[in-house]
MITOR-60323 format. One line per 5 residues: for each residue x, y, z of C-alpha. Coordinates in pm, 1 decimal, always signed. Example, Ala and Ser with C-alpha at 12.3 -4.5 7.8 and 13.67 -1.06 7.14 Angstrom:
+1230.0:-450.0:+780.0 ~ +1367.0:-106.0:+714.0;
//
This chain:
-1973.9:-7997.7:+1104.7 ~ -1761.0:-8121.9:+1372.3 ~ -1784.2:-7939.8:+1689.3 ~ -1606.0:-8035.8:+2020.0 ~ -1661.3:-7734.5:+2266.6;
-2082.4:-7635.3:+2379.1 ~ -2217.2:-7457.1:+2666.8 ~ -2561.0:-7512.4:+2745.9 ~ -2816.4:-7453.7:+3014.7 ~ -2956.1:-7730.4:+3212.6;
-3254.0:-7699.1:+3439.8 ~ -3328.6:-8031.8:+3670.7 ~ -3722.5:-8037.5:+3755.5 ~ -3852.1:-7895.9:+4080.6 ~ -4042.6:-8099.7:+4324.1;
-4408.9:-8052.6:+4333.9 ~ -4559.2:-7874.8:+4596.6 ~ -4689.9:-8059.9:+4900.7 ~ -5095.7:-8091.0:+4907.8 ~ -5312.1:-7897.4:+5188.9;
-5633.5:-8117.7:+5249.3 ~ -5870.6:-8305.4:+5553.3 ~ -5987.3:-8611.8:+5538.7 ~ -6389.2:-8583.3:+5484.4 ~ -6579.0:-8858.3:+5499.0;
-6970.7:-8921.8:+5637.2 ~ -7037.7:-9028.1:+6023.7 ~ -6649.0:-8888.9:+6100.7 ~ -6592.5:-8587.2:+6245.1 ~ -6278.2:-8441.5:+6220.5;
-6104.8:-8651.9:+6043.7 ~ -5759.7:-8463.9:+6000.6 ~ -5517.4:-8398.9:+5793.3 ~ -5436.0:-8589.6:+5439.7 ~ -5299.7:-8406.9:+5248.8;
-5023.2:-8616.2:+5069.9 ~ -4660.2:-8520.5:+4920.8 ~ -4541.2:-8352.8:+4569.0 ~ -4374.6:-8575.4:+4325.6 ~ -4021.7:-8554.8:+4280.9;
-3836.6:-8327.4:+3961.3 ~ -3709.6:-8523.5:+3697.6 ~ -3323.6:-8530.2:+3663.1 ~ -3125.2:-8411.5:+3350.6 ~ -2911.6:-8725.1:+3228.5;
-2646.3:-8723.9:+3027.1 ~ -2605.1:-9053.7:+2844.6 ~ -2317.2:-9188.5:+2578.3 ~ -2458.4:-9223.9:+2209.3 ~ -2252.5:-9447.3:+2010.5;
-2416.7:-9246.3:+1667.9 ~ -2309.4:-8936.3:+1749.6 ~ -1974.8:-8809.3:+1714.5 ~ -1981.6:-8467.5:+1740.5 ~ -2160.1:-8216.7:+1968.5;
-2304.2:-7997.7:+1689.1 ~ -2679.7:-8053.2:+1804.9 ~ -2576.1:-7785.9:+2120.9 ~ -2508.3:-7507.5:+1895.1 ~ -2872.8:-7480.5:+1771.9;
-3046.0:-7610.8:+2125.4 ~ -2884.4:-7441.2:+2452.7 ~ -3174.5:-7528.3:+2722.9 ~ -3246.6:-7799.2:+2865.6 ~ -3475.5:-7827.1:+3136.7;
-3665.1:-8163.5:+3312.3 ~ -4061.7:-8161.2:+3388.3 ~ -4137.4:-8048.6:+3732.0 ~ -4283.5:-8332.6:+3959.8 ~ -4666.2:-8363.9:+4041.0;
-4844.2:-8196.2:+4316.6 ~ -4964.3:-8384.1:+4602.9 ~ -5358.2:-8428.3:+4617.1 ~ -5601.6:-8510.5:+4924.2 ~ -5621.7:-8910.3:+5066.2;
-5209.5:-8885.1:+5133.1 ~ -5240.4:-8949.5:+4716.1 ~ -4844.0:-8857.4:+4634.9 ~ -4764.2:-8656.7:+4334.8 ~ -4647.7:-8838.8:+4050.3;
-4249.7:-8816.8:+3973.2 ~ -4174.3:-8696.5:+3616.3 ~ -3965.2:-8785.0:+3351.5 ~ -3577.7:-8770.9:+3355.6 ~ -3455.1:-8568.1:+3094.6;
-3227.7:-8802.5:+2878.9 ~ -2960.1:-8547.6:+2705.0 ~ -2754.1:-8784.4:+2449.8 ~ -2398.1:-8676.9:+2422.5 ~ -2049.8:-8852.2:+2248.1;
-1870.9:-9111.7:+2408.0 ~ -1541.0:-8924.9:+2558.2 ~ -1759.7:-8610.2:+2656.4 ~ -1596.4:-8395.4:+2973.0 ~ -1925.0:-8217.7:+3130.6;
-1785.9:-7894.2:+3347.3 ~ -1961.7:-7656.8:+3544.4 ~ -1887.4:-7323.3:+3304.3 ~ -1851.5:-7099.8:+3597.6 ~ -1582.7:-7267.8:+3813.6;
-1390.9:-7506.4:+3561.9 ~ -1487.8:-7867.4:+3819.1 ~ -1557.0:-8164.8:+3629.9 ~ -1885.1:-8324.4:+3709.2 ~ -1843.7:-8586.9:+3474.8;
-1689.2:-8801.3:+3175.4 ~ -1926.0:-9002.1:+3010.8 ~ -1723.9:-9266.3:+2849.5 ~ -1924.9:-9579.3:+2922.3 ~ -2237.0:-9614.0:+2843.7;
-2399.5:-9591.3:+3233.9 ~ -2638.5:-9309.7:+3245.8 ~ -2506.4:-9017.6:+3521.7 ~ -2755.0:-8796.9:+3654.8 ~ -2586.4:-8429.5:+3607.7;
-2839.0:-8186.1:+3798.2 ~ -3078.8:-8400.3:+4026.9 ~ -3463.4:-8271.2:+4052.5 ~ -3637.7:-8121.6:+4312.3 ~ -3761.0:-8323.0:+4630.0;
-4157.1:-8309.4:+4658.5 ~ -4289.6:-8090.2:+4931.1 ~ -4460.8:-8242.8:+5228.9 ~ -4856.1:-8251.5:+5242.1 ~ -4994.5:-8104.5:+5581.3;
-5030.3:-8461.2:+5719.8 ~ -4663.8:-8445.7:+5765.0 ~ -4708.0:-8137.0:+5989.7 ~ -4955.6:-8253.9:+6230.5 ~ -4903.3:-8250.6:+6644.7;
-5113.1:-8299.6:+6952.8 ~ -5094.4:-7909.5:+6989.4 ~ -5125.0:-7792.0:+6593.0 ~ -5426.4:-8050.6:+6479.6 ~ -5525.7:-7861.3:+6182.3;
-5212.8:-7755.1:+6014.4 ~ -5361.9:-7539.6:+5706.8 ~ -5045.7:-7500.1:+5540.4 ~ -4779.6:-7753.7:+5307.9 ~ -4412.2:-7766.3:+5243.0;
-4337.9:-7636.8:+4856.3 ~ -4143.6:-7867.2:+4653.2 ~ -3738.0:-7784.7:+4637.9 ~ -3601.9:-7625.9:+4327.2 ~ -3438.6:-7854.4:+4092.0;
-3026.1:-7832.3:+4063.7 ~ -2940.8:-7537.8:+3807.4 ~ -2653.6:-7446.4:+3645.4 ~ -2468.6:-7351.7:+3260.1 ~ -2240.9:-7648.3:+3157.0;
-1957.4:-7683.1:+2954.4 ~ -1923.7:-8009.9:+2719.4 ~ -1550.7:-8124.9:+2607.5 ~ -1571.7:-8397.4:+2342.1 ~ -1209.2:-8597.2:+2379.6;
-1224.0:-8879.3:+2145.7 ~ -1133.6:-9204.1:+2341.5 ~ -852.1:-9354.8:+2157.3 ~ -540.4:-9581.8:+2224.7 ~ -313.2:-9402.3:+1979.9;
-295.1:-9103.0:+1880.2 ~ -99.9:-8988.2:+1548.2 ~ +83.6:-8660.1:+1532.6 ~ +292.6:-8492.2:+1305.2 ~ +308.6:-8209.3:+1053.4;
+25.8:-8159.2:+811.6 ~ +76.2:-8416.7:+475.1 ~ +304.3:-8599.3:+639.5 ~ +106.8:-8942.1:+597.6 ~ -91.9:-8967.1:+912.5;
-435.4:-8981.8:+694.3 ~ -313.9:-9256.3:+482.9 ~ -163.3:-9468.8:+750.7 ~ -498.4:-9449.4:+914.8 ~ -628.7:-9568.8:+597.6;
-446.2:-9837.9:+541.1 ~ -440.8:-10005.5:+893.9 ~ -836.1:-9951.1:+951.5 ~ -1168.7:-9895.8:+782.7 ~ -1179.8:-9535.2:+874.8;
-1175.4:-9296.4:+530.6 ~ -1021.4:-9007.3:+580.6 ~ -987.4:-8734.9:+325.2 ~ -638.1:-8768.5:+152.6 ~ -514.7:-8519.8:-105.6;
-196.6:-8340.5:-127.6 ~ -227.7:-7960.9:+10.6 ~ -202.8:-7889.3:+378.8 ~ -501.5:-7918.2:+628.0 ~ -638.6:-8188.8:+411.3;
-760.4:-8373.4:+734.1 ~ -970.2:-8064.5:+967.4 ~ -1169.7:-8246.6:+1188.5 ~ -1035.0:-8610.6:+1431.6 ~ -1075.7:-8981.5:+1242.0;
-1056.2:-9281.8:+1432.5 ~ -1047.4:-9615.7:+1293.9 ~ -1014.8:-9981.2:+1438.7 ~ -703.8:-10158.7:+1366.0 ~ -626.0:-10500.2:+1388.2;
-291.1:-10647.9:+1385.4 ~ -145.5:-10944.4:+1248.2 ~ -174.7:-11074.9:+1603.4 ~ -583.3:-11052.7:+1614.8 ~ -499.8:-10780.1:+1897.0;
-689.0:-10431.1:+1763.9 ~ -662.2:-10116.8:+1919.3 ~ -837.8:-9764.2:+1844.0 ~ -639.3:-9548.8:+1672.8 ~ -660.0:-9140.6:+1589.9;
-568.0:-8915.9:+1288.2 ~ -508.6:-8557.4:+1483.3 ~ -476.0:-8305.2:+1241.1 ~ -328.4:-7981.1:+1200.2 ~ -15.4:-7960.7:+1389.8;
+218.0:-7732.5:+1389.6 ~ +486.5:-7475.9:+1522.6 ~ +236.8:-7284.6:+1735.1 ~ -38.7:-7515.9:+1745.3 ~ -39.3:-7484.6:+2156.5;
-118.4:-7114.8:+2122.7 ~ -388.9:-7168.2:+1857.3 ~ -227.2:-7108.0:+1510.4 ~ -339.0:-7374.8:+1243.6 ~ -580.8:-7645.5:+1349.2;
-395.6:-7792.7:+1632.9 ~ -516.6:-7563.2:+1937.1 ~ -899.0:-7694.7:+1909.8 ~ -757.4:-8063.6:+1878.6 ~ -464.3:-8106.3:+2077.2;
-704.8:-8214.5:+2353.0 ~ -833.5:-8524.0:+2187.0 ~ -422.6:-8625.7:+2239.7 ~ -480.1:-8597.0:+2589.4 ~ -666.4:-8946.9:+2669.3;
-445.4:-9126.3:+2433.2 ~ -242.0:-9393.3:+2569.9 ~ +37.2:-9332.9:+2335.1 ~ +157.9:-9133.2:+2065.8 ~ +266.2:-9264.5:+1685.6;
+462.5:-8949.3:+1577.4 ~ +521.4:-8958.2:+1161.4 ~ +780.0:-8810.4:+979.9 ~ +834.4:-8681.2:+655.1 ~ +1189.5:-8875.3:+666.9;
+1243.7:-8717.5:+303.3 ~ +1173.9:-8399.0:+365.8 ~ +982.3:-8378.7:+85.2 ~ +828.9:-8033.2:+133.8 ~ +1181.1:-7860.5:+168.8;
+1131.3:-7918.9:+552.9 ~ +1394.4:-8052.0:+785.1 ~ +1306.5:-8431.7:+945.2 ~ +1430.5:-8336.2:+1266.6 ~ +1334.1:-7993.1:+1304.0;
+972.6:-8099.9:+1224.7 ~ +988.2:-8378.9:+1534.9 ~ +1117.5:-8148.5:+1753.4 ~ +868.9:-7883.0:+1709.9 ~ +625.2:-8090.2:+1714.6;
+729.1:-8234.7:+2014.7 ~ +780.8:-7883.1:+2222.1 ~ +415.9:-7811.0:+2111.6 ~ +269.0:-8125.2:+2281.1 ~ +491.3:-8073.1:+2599.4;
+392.6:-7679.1:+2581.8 ~ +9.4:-7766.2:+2557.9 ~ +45.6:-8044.3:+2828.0 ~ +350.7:-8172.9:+2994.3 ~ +172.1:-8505.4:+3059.7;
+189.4:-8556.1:+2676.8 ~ +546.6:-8529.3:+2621.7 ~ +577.3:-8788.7:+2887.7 ~ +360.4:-9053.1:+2695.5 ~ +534.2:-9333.4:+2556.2;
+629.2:-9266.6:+2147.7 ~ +696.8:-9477.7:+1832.2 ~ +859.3:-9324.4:+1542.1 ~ +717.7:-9387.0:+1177.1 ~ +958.9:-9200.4:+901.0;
+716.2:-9189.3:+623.1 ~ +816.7:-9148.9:+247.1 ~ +1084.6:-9354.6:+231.3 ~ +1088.0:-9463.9:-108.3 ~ +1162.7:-9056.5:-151.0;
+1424.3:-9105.3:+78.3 ~ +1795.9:-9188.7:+17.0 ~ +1990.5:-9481.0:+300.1 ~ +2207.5:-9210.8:+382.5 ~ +1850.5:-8988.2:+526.9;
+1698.7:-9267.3:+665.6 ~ +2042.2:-9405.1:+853.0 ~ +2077.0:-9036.6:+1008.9 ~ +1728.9:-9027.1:+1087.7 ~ +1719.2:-9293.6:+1271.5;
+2041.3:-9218.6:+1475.5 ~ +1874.2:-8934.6:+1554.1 ~ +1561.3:-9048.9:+1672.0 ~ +1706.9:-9341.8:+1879.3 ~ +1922.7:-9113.2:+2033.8;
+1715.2:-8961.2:+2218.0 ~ +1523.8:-9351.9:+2296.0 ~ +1271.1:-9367.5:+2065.1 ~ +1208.1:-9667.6:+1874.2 ~ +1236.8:-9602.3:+1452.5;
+1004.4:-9783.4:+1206.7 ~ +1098.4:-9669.2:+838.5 ~ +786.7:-9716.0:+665.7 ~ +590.2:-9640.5:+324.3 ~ +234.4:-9609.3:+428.8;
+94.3:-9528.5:+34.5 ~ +153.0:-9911.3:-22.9 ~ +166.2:-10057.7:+375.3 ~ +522.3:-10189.1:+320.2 ~ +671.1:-10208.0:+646.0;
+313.3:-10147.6:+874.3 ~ +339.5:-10439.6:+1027.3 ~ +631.2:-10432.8:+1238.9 ~ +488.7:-10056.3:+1380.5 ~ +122.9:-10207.6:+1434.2;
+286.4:-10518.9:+1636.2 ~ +521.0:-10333.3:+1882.4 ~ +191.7:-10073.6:+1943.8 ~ -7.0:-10355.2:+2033.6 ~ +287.1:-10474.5:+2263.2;
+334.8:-10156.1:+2383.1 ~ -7.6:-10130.2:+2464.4 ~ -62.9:-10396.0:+2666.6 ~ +176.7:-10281.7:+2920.6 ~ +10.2:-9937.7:+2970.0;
-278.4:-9814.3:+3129.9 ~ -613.0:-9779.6:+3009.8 ~ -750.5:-9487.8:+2857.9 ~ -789.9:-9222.9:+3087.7 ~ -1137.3:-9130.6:+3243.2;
-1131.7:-8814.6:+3450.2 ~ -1319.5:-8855.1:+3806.5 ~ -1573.6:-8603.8:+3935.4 ~ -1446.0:-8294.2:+4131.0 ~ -1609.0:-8277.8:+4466.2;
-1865.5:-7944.1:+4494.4 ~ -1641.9:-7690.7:+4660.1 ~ -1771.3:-7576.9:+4992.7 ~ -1948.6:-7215.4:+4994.7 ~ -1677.3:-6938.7:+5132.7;
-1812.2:-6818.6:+5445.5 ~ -1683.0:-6422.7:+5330.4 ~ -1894.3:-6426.8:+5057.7 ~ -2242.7:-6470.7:+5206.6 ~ -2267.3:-6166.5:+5417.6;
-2513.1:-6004.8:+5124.6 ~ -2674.6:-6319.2:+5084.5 ~ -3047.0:-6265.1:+5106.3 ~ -3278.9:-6527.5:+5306.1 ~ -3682.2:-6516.2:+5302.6;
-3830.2:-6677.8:+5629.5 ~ -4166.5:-6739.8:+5699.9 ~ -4413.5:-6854.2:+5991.4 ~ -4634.5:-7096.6:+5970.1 ~ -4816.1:-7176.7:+6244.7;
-4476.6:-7205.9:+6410.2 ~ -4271.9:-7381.3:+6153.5 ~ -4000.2:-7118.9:+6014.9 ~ -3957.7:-7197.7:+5655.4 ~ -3619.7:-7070.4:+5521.5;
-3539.8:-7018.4:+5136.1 ~ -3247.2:-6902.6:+4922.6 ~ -3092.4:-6976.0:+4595.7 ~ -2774.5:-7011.9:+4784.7 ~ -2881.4:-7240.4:+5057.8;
-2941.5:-7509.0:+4724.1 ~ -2560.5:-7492.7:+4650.6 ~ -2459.6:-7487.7:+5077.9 ~ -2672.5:-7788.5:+5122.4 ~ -2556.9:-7963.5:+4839.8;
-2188.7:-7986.8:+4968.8 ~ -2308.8:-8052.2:+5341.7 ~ -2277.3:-8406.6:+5461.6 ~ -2523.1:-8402.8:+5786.6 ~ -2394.0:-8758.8:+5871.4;
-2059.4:-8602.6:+5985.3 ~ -1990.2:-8403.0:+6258.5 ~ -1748.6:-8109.5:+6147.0 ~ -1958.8:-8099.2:+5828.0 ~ -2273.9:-8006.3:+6045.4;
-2061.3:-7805.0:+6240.9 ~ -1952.4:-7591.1:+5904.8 ~ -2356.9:-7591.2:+5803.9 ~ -2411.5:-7413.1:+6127.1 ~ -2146.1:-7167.6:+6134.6;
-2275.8:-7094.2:+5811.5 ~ -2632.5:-7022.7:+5939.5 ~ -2464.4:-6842.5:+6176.2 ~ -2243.3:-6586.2:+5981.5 ~ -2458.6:-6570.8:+5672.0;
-2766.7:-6427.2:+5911.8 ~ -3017.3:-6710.7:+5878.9 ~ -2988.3:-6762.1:+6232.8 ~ -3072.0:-6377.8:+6328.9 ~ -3330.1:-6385.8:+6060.1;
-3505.3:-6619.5:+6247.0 ~ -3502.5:-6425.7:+6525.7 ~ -3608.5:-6143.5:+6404.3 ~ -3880.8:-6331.2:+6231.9 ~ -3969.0:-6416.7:+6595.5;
-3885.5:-6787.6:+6627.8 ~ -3874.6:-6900.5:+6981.2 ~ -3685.8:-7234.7:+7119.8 ~ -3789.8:-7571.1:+7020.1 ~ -3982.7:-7416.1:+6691.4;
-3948.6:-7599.1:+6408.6 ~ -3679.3:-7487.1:+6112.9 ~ -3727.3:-7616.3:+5795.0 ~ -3447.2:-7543.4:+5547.9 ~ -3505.5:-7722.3:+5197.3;
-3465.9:-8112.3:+5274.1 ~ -3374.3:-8042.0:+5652.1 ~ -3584.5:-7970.1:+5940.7 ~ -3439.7:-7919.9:+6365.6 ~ -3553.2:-7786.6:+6583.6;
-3464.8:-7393.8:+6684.6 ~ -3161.4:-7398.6:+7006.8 ~ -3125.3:-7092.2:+7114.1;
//
């Protein structure tokens, strides 16, 4: 079953929690605190598997979570760090965040990217010692682990895409030119999921080409089969559009290219705008007089025309050798860069709930929502840390605190950050 859309839950590990122990040993007294630090969470990967080509697996497992790191344990002994989750995906898979649309990643190499990082360990008490607080009897928990649902988006990574009406020949060109098999009969829809095959041209040049199927008029708003795949045209650096030139099926040649063509621009301008070859298909079904005003037509409006008869490969050649020149004045395949995490909207975290606590006069602050503020903080730059604290500031933390009865110069510790309380 080929599947090209999932959402699924991923869970990063938390940290363990920071250890509370003294150091006892015979003949010394007092020998402090040592109480050592929680391991860290493990991460959830997401890594490209050249085996799989589908994402089918995420329909019957939606949760994914990492182990949670170690605890810390007496002699400043550190937790142990667990296991990254590996989570093996297609080559060409978009990962989204389901709620807000950002892309966090494209795996199309095959370079491991950590997707939702674990939990930091929690500090022992040794951390927490002072000349005034000697016997600190308490630990920092470990952080939560990153959280969130994702969306996956399998686009195949190809270099040309073919497009065209159903049984026009886009199967059996693909056939022809490469060792892909595609299903070839003659009814509509033969073709329901993507093929891509390796071609090599006469040159020794090859190039990766796709079979997209089930276009048609309406495709863009989801009638046949060409609203789930239309997206797998979007990373292809060009576009191979065949043509019934005898209009075999009763339909018209040019009618059929320019719907086709007004559903690619409808579903994504961008597409319309990628470079095109023309292959009229059928031509042994085809009289000089169709193919002559076909190809006016087509070169009209500056598209090159390659008359071919893909059934028996006569005239592939000449198509295959100006897409391999074609190709190596474009770009490469298109890989979609991470969209920064959006900062938190100040209006919205008037209802946001905070739990404090005192301990021995360090004011530990927690909430699900501080995770997400401190993840798109950078503390190395000054109107960043200025945002962090207006944030404090108009999402209560900072009156929390006071309420909680903090004083100035007590420590805050917030997650991964610790200052010390200005009043």
């Amino acid at each position: 079953m080929f599947v090209d859309i999932a959402k699924i839950s991923i869970k990063a590990g938390d940290g363990g929690a920071g250890a509370v122990s003294f150091h006892r040993e015979k003949y010394v007294a007092s020998g402090g605190p040592d109480g050592g630090d929680g391991g860290r969470g493990g991460d959830v990967v997401f890594q490209a598997d050249t085996n799989l080509s589908t994402l089918a697996d995420f329909r019957y497992k939606r949760k994914y979570a990492a182990k949670n790191g170690n605890a810390g344990m007496s002699g400043r002994k550190n937790g142990r760090k667990a296991e990254d989750l590996i989570v093996r995906v297609p080559m060409g898979t978009l990962i989204k965040d389901a709620e807000t649309g950002r892309i966090i990643a494209d795996i199309s190499t095959k370079e491991p990217v950590v997707v939702a990082r674990g939990g930091k360990g929690g500090w022992g008490n040794s951390h927490f010692a002072t000349p005034t607080r000697q016997t600190p009897r308490f630990a920092r928990p470990g952080t939560p682990g990153e959280e969130f649902e994702v969306q996956l988006e399998l686009k195949l990574l190809a270099d040309v895409g073919l497009v065209g009406f159903p049984n026009v020949g886009k199967s059996t060109l693909l056939s022809v030119v490469s060792e892909a098999k595609p299903e070839i009969a003659d009814y509509h829809f033969t073709t329901i999921t993507p093929k891509l095959g390796v071609v090599t041209a006469q040159s020794g040049n090859s190039f990766v080409m796709a079979d997209i199927p089930g276009l048609i008029e309406g495709a863009w708003e989801g009638v046949g089969l060409g609203h789930r795949f239309l997206r797998h045209v979007e990373r292809c650096r060009m576009i191979i559009h065949i043509v019934d030139v005898a209009g075999s099926e009763g339909r018209d040649p040019k009618e059929d290219f320019r719907i086709i063509n007004e559903e690619l621009k409808k579903f994504n301008e961008e597409l319309a705008k990628l470079p095109m070859l023309v292959a009229g298909n059928k031509c042994d079904l085809a009289t000089d007089e169709q193919i002559a005003d076909f190809r006016e037509f087509v070169e009209a409006q500056g598209y090159e025309f390659f008359p071919i008869m893909a059934a028996i490969r006569y005239d592939v050649d000449p198509l295959l050798a100006k897409t391999v020149e074609l190709l190596s004045t474009l770009p490469p395949v298109t890989i979609y860069e991470a969209e920064p995490v959006p900062q938190v909207d100040l209006e919205s975290l008037n209802s946001k709930e905070v739990k404090v606590t005192n301990c021995d006069g360090v004011y530990f602050v927690e909430g699900k929502w501080l995770l997400r503020l401190m993840q798109s903080v950078n503390f190395d730059d000054y109107e960043s840390l200025n945002y962090f604290q207006n944030v404090l500031i108009q999402s209560g933390v900072i009156d929390a605190l006071r309420d909680a009865g903090i004083e100035e110069g007590d420590t805050v510790s917030i997650y991964d950050v610790q200052f010390d309380f200005v009043d």
